[in-house]
N, C-alpha and C positions, 0 to 999 in steps of 0.2 A: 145663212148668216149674212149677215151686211157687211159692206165695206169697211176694214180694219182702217181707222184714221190713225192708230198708234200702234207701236210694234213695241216688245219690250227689249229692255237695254242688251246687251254681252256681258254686260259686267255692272254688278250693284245691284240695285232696287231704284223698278221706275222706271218710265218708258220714253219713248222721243217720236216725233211726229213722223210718218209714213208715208203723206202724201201731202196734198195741196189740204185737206180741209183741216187734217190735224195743227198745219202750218199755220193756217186760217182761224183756227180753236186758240195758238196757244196765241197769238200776233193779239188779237182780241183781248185775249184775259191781260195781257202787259198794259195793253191799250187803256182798259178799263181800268185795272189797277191804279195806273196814274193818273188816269182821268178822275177819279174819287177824289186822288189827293187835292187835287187843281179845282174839283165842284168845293169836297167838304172843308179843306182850310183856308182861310183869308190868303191872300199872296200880297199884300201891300206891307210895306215891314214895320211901321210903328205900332199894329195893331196883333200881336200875336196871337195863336188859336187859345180860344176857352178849354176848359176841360172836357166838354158836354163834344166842340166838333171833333178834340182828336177823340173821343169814347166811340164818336157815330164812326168817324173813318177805321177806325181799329175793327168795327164790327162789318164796314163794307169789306174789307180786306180778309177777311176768314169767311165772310158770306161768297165772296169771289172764290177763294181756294179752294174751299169743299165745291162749291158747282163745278169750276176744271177738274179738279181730281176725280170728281164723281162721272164727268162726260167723259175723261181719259181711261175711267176703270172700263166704263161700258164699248166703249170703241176702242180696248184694245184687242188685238190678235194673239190673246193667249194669257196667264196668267200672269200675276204680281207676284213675284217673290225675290230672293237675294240669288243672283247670278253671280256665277265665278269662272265663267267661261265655257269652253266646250273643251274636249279635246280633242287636240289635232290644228289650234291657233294658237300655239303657243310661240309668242315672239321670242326669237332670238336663244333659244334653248330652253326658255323656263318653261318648268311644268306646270297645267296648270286642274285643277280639281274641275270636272264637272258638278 
């Protein structure tokens, strides 16, 4: 198996970066993200967006999530699902459910 870029959380749904390239993976998608916004809408302000660029930015932005989500599912070190901890970390007295 290849290098796990993401590890999944302790607690919830959903993972967080593990090393330098997961760091690398997510730095990028934020990058990109707002770099859409700043390609697909005007930024001079008497000239507001059409309907057409905010339709196109809306579809760069779900085109962007599913490809992270999609690289973070396959680079992660283990499965996706709802964590509620382990036991034997429970802070401060609380119990908590595996």
């Amino acid at each position: 198996m290849t290098e796990a870029w993401f590890k999944p959380k302790s607690f919830g749904y959903g993972v967080s970066p593990a090393n330098w390239k997961g760091w690398v993976a997510t730095c990028g998608f934020v990058v990109l993200s707002a770099g859409a916004g700043f390609v697909v809408l005007p930024m001079n302000p008497p000239a507001s967006p059409s309907l057409s660029q905010w339709g196109v930015w809306v579809v760069a932005q779900v085109v962007l999530a599913i490809g992270f989500i999609l690289l973070a599912r396959v680079k992660t070190d283990g499965a996706w699902r709802w964590r509620s901890g382990t036991v034997g970390t429970a802070e401060k007295g609380r119990d908590q459910r595996s």
